[in-house]
N, C-alpha and C positions, 0 to 999 in steps of 0.2 A: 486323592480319592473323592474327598467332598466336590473338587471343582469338576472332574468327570460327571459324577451324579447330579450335580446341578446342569449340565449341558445337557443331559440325558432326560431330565426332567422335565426341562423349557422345550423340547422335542416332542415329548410325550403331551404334555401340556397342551402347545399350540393343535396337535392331531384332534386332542378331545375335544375343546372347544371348537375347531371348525365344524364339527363332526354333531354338537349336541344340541338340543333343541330346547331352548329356555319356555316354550310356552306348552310345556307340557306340566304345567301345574295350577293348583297340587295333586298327586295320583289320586287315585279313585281308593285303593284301600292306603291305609295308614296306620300304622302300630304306633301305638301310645307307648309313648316312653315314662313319662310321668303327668300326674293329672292332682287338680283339686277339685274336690264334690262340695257344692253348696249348696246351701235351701232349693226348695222347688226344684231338686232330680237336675240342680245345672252344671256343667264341667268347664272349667278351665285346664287344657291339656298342650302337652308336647309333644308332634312327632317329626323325630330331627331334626331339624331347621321352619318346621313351620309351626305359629303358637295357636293356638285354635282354640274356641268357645262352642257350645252345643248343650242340647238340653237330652238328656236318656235315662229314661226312666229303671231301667233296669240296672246290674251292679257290674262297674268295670273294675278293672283289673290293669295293672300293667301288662304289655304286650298283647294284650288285647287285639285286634287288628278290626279297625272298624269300614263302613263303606257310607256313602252319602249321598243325597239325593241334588241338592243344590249346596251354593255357596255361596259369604259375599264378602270381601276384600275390605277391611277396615285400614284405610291408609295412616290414621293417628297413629293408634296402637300396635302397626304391623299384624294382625291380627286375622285370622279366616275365619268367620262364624258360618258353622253348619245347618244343613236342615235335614231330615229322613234319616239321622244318623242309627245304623244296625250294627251291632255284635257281629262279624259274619267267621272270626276264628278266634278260640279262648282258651286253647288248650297250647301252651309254649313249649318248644321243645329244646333242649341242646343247649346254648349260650340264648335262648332267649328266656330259658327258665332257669337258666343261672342269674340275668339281669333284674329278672320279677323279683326271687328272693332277697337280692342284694337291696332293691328298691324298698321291701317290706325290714328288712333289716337295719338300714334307714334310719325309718319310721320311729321303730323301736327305740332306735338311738337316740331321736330324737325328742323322744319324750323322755325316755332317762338324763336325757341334757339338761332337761326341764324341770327336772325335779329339782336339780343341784341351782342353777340359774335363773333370774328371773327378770321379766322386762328388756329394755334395750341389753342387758348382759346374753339374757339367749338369743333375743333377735340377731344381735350381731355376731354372735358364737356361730350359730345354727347357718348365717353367711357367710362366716369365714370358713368352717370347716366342712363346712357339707354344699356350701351354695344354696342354701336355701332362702332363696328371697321372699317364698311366700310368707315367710314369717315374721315380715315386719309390718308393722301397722300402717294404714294410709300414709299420713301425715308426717312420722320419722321417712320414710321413702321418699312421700314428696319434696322434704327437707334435706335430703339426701343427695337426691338430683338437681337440687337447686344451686347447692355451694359446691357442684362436681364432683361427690363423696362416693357416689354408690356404687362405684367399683371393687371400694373394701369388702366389700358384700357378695365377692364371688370368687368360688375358685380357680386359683389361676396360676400361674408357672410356680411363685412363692411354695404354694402344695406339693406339686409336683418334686421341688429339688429337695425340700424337706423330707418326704417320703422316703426319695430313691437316696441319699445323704444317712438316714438314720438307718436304712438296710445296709446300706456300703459298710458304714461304720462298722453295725453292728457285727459282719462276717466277715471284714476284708482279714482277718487272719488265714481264711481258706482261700485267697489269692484273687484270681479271675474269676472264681466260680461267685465271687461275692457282686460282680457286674452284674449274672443272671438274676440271683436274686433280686437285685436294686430292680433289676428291667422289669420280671414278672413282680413286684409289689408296686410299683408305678401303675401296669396296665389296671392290675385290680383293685387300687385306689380310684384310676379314671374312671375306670366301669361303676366302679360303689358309688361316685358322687355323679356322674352322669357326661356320656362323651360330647359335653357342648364342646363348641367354638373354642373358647381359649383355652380348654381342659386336653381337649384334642391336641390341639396348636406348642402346648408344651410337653404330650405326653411324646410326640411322633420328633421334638426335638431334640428331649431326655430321652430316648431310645439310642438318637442316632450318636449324642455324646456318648451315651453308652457303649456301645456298638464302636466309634472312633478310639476310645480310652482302651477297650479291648485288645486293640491292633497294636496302640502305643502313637497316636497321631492328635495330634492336636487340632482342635475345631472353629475355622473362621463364623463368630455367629452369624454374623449376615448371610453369611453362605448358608447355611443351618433355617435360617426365617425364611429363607425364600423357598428351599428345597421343602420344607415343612408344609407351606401354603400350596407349593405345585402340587404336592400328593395329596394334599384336600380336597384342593378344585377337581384332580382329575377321576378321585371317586365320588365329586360329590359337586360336581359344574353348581348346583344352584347354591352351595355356600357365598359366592360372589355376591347374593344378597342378605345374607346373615349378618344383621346389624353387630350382635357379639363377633363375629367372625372379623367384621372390618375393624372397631374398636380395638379385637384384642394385638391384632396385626400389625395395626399402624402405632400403636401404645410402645409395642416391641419394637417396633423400627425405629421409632424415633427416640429411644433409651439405646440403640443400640449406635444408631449413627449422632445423633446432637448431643448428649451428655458431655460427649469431652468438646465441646465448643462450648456449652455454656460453663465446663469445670474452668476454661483460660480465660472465660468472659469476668468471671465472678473471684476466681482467682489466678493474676494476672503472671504473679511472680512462681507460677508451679510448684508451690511449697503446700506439702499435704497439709490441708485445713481441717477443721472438725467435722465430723460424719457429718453432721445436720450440713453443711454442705456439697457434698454429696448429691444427700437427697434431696435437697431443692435440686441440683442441673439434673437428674433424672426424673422427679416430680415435671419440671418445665419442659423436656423435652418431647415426656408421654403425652401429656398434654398440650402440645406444640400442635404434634401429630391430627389428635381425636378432634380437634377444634373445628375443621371446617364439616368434619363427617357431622359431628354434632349440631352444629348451625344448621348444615342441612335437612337434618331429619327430628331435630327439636323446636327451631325457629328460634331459638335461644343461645345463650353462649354465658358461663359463668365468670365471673370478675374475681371474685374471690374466692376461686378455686387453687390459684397457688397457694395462697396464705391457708385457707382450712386443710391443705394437702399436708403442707411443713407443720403445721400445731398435731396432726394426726397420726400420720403414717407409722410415726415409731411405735404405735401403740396394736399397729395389726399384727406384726408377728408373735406380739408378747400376748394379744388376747388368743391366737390361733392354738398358740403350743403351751399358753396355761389351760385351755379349755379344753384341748386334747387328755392333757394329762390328768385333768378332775373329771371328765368322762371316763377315763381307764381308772382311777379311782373309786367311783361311786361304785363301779361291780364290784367291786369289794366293801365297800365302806358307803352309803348314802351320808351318811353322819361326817366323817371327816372329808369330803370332798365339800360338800356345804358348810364346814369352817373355812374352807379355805377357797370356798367362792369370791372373795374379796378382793381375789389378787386379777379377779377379771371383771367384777363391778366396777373399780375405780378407772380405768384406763377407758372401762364403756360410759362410765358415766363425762369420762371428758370427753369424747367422741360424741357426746347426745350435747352438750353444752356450748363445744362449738357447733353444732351442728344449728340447733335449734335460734343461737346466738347470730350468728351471721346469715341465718336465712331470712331474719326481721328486717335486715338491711335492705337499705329501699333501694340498693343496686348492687347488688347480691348477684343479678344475673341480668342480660337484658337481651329484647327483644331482637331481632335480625330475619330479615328475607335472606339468603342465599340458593340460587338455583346448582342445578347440576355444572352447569357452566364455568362457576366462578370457584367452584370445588375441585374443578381442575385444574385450570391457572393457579389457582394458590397454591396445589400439592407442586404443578411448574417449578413456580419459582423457588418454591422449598429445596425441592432436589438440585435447582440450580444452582443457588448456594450454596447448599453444602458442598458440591462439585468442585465451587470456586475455592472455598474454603481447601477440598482437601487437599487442588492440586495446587493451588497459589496460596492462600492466606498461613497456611499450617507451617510454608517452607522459610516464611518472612520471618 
């Protein structure tokens, strides 16, 4: 079934793209998806794939739908700043006044997070469990991006299978009907933290294992990443430049295909080793991947992003689902959820120490020109490898 759907996809696929017209952006109206308001009536906003700046004096709202008079195209920051920006719809209907509440809902959450947690503990809580990056301070961010970190900071598949994992759990006494459930608490998890890039990317994957587990069939991921990406592109062609959209896709690919080449690199004699290795060949492999996209659209490239990835990584699902759980505490308790804030201080406090530690490092990251050009020769010879690897090396 999966290998039908993916032929049927890459059909589909190549129809839309000849068919679609990439200079038709951005539209003229735009629904805000989420926004921050700062001094002087100014917005930093999202609508879908485009990140956008503007100044409006009057009070938005999510879903909002706005229109504009000019634009200009900020290449550093990917960025659209507006001008003549008007309210022209504010009143949401249906699932778009479902998506407002769940956004204000949020909020709320997130200031009750804040009670119980405080400093780099909520900043990183707040990105682990909700994706909210606005709530780190400049410099932990900058710090972030420097030692190749700031992916902890968003949500992304890790969410997702937890989510649909704890609903399955929870009902599978009631059989198949417990699938449904895991499926609709996925989608409305996505929707509550927000349907970016790689939150999309792993709900429409967790769907379709869902969906394959249903039938009794077992699921090739590869097959699964690429059919996932085809239904993206084909409802949404300008995804293809959604920086999150490339990152989280090629992160996936290459955890899905290099892992087990660097598990026979690192160990040779295939005798199961200790988890921490592991997650280095799948640390190395994501980042195998992001490396030229990153070059090219950072001018940078980090050095000690392995090493800060392996000292770190065991500590994001322990802060994701303690912080969960002393959120779902404090509505009952503000007082014991904040004794036992501690068990996600410590884990954030070493996450801010390497962080802060290896970003002093005077080659912590370094400089790089890479054009479009040389971004694709390198992804070449990557896939050529592995090629060689899977049809000659793996048989030797």
């Amino acid at each position: 079934m999966i290998k039908i759907l993916l032929c049927l996809s890459c059909i589909i696929f190549t129809l839309r793209l000849l068919t679609f017209n990439f200079n038709t952006l951005p539209p003229q109206n735009l629904t805000i998806n989420t926004f921050n308001r700062f001094p002087n009536s100014f917005y930093t906003a999202q609508s879908g794939d485009f990140n956008l700046s503007f100044s409006y004096k009057g009070k938005l709202e999510p879903q909002h739908i706005i229109s504009y008079t000019s634009y200009k195209y900020d290449e550093k920051y990917k960025s659209y700043t507006l001008k003549g920006v008007k309210v022209i719809h504010s009143n949401p209907m249906g699932f778009s006044r479902l998506k407002k509440n769940l956004y204000y809902l949020k909020k709320d959450l997130l200031i009750q997070l804040n009670t119980i947690l405080k400093g780099k503990s909520y900043q990183l809580s707040a990105g682990m469990l909700f994706g909210e990056k606005s709530a780190l301070d400049k410099d932990f961010k900058e710090n972030l991006v420097k030692v190749g970190l700031i992916h902890i900071v968003v949500v992304s598949g890790f969410n997702i299978s937890l989510v649909g994992l704890l609903i399955l759990n929870t009902f599978k006494r009631f059989g198949q009907i417990a699938y449904v459930f895991s499926l609709m608490g996925i989608i409305m998890y996505s929707v509550f933290v927000g349907l970016e890039p790689p939150v999309l990317r792993a709900l429409i994957m967790g769907g379709i294992v869902i969906l394959a587990r249903v039938k009794g069939e077992e699921s090739n991921q590869i097959y699964l990443l690429l059919i996932t990406a085809l239904i993206m592109v084909f409802f949404n062609p300008l995804i293809l430049k959604s920086l999150s959209f490339q990152l989280s896709f090629m992160a996936t690919l290459g955890i899905l295909t290099f892992t087990p080449i660097f598990d026979q690199l690192i160990n040779p004699e295939s005798i199961e080793g200790p988890k921490i290795l592991s997650d280095l060949s799948a640390s190395l492999s994501a980042q195998l991947m992001v490396l030229p996209i990153l070059a090219y659209n950072f001018g940078q490239i980090s050095i000690i992003s392995p090493v800060a990835n392996l000292l770190t990584l065991w500590a994001v699902p322990v802060i994701t689902v303690v912080s969960g759980f002393l959120l779902l505490i404090s509505l009952a308790s503000i007082k014991v959820a904040t004794m036992l804030s501690f068990l996600v201080t410590i884990p954030s406090l070493i996450i801010e120490m390497v962080t802060s530690n290896f970003a002093e490092l005077n080659y912590a990251s370094v400089m790089v020109q890479v054009d479009l050009k040389k971004v694709i020769v390198t992804y070449f010879c990557m896939f050529s490898f592995y090629l060689y690897y899977i049809f000659y090396l793996s048989r030797q």
